[in-house]
C-alpha positions in Angstrom: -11.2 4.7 -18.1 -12.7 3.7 -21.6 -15.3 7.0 -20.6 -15.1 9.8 -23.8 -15.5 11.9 -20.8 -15.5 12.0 -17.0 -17.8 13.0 -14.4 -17.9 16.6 -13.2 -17.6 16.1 -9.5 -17.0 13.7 -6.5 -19.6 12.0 -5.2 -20.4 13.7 -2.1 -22.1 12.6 0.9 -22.2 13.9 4.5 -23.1 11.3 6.6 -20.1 9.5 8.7 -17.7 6.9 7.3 -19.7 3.1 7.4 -17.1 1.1 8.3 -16.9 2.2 11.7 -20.9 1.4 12.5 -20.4 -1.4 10.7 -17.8 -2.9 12.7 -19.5 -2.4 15.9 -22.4 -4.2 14.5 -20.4 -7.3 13.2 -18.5 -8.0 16.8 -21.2 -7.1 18.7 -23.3 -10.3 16.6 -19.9 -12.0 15.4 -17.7 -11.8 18.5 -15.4 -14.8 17.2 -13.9 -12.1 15.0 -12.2 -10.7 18.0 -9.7 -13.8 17.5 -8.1 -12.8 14.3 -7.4 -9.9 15.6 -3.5 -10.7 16.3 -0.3 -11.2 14.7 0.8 -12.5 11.5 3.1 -15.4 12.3 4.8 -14.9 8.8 5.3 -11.7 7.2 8.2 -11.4 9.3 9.9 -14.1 7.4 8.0 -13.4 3.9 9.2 -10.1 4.0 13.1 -11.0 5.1 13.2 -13.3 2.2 11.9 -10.5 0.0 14.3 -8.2 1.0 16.9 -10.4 0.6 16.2 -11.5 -3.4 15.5 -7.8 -4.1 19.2 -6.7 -2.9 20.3 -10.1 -4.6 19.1 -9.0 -8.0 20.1 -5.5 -7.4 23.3 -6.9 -7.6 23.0 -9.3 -10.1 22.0 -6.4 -13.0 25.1 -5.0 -12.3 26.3 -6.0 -15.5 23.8 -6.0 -17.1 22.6 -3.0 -20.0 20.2 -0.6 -19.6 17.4 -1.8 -21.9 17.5 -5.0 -19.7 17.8 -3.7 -16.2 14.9 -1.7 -16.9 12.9 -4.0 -18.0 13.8 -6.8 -15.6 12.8 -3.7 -12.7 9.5 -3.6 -14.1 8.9 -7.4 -15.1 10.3 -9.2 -11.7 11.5 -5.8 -9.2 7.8 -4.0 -9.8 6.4 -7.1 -8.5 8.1 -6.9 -5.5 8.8 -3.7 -4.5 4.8 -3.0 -5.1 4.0 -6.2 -2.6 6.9 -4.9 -0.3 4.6 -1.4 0.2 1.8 -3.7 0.8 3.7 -5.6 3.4 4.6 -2.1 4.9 0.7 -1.4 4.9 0.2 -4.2 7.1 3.0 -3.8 9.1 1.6 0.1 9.5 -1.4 -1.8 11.5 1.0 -3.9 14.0 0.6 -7.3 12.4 4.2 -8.4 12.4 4.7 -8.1 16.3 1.0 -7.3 17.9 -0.3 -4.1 19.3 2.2 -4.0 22.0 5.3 -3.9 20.5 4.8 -0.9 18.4 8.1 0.3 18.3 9.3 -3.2 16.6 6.5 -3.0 14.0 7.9 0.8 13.0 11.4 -0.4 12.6 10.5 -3.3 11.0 8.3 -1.6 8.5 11.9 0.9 8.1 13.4 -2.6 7.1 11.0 -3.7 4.3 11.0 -0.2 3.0 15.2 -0.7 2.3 14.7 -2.2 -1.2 12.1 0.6 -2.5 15.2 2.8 -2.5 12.9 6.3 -1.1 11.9 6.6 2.5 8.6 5.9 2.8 7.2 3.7 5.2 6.9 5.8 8.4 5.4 8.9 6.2 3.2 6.2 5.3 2.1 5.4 8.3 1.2 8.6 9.8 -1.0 9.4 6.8 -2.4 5.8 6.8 -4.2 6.3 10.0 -6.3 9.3 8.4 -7.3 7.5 5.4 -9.3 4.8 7.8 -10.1 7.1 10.1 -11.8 10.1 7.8 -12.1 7.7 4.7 -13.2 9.9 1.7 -12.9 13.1 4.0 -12.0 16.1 1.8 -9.0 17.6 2.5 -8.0 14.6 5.4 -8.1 11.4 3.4 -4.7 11.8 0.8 -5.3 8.0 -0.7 -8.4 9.8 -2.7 -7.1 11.8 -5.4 -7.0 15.8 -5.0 -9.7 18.2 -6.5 -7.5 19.1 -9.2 -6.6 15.2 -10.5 -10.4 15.1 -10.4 -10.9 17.9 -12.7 -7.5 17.5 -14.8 -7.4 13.4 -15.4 -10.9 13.3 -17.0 -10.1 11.7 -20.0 -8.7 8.4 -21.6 -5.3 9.5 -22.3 -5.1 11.9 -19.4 -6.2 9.0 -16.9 -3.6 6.8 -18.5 -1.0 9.7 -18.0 -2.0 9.6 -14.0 -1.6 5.4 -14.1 1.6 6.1 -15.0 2.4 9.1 -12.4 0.8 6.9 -10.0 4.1 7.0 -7.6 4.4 10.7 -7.8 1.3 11.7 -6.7 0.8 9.0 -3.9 3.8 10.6 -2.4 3.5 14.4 -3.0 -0.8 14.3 -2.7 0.0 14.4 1.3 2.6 17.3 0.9 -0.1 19.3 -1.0 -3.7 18.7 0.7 -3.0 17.5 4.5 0.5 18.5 5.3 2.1 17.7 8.8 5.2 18.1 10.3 8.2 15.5 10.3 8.2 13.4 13.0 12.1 12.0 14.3 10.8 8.4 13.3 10.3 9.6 9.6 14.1 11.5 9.9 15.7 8.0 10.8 13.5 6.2 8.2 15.2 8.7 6.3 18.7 8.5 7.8 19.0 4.5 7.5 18.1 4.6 3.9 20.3 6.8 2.7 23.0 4.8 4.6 21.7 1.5 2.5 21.5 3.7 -0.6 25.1 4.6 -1.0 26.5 1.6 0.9 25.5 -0.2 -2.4 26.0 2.7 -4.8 29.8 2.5 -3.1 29.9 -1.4 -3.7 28.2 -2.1 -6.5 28.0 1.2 -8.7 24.5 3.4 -10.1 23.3 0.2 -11.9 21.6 -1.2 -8.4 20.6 1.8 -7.5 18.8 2.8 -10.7 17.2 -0.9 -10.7 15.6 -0.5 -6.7 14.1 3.1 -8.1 12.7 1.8 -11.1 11.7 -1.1 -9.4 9.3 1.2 -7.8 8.5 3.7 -9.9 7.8 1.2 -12.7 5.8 -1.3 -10.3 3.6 1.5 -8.7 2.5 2.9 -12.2 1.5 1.5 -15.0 1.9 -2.2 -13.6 -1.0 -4.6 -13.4 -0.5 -4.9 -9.5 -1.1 -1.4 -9.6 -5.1 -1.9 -10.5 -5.8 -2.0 -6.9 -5.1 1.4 -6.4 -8.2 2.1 -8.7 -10.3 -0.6 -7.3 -10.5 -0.3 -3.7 -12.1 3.0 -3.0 -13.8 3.5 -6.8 -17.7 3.8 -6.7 -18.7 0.7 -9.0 -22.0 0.6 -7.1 -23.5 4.2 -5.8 -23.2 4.5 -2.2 -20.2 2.1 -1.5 -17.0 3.6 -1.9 -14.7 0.7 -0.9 -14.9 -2.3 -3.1 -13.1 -5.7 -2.4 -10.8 -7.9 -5.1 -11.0 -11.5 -4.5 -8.8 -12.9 -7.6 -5.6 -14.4 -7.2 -3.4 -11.1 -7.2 -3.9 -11.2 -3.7 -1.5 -14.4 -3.2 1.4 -11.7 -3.9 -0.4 -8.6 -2.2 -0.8 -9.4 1.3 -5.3 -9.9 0.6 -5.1 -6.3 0.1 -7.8 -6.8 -2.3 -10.2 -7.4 0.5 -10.4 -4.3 1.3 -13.9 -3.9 2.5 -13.1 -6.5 5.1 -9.7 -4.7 5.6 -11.8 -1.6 6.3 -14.0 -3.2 9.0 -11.3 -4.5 10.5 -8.1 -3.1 9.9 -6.9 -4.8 12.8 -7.0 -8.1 11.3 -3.6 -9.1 9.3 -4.4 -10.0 5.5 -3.5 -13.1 6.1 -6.5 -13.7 8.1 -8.6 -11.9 6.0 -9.7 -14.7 3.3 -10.4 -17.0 6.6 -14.0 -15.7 7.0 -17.4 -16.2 4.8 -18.5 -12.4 4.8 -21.9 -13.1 3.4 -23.2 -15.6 6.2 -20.4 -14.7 8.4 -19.0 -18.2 9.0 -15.4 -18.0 10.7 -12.8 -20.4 10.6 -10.9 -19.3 13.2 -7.1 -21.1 13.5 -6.7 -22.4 16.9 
């Protein structure tokens, strides 16, 4: 970001994505991997709990003024409306219930997304898939930015001014290079959030309201939890285009930052993610 100027172009390569060869290689040497490969036991309860102290201090800034609702949304509500989408991103791969109960892990996934104040988790989701399945494909994978942020964000200032817009183009990016239809799932992830919205815009006045969007909007920008958005798919070594964070951000982010590992294995909850020794491979599999 500190660059005078930016590079001209993507990186572009035309074999297939690694992670897929990769992964075949690993179980097929490392079969013990097959046993994280199962459901979180806790980011049911983790994510009740931060549901419930985001819609207890949407009502606590009720009375409070401006200057300080907004920057309590970005000091304490950014922090956990940012981990909240990262909880949804986990829940996206079935981790909260398993494999088979797929409808529980969409509905649940509808329920975390309550406090983020935009329907989002289920659009989510159906663009997810793509991202691991044609990572860094142009025109399929929306988590990379567009041709046009690529040409337009190419200096210091202008890459700041992106940080910031973070949330905007994250959700619009799909809309613009890899549209698809609504589904009914994303219409009732729609439906019960506008019911939650104005239930407590009819309680407790705009003040909440404003506080859950901020919240957001200020936590997916310019936020220091927001860095991962940068780091996991940047190029810092040429010919790897997923990169893995192992610092302690990660307590609060689900071990997104592992994100190679992720990659490998997306079917393996974060929580399980730290539990192996990727160099040598040594597992410590929970019983």
């Amino acid at each position: 970001m500190g660059n005078s100027e930016g590079r001209s172009d993507f990186e572009w390569v035309y074999s297939d994505q690694p992670h897929t060869q990769r992964r075949k290689e690993m179980l097929a040497k490392y079969p013990a991997i097959k046993a994280l490969m199962r459901p979180d036991p806790h980011i049911k309860w983790t994510v009740l709990g931060m549901v419930l102290v985001q819609l207890l201090a949407s009502w606590l800034v009720r009375g409070l003024s401006w200057r300080w609702l907004l920057f309590w949304a970005y000091a304490f509500g950014g922090c956990i409306n940012h981990s909240l989408t990262l909880a949804i991103h986990d829940i996206s791969h079935n981790t909260a219930f398993g494999t088979n109960f797929a409808s529980r892990n969409r509905w649940f996934a509808v329920f975390a997304n309550l406090p983020i104040g935009v329907p989002y988790a289920t659009s989510f989701k159906k663009y997810h898939v793509d991202h691991h399945r044609y990572l860094g494909g142009d025109g399929l994978d929306v988590d990379i930015p567009s041709n046009f942020e690529g040409w337009f964000f190419c200096t210091p200032a202008r890459k700041l001014l992106w940080l910031v817009l973070q949330p905007f183009f994250y959700s619009l990016r799909p809309l613009c290079v890899n549209p698809k239809a609504v589904t009914r799932m994303e219409m009732l992830n729609t439906l019960v959030q506008l019911a939650v919205d104005m239930t407590i815009f009819a309680l407790w006045g705009i003040k909440p309201i404003v506080y859950l969007l901020a919240s957001s909007f200020l936590g997916l920008g310019l936020h220091p939890i927001s860095g991962h958005f940068v780091a996991e798919h940047y190029m810092f070594t040429k010919g790897h285009e997923t990169y893995s964070y192992y610092g302690p951000l990660n307590w609060i982010t689900f071990n997104v930052g592992y994100h190679m590992e992720h990659h490998d294995f997306p079917s393996i909850p974060g929580c399980y993610l730290p539990l192996g020794d990727w160099n040598s491979m040594i597992w410590n599999v929970p019983r």
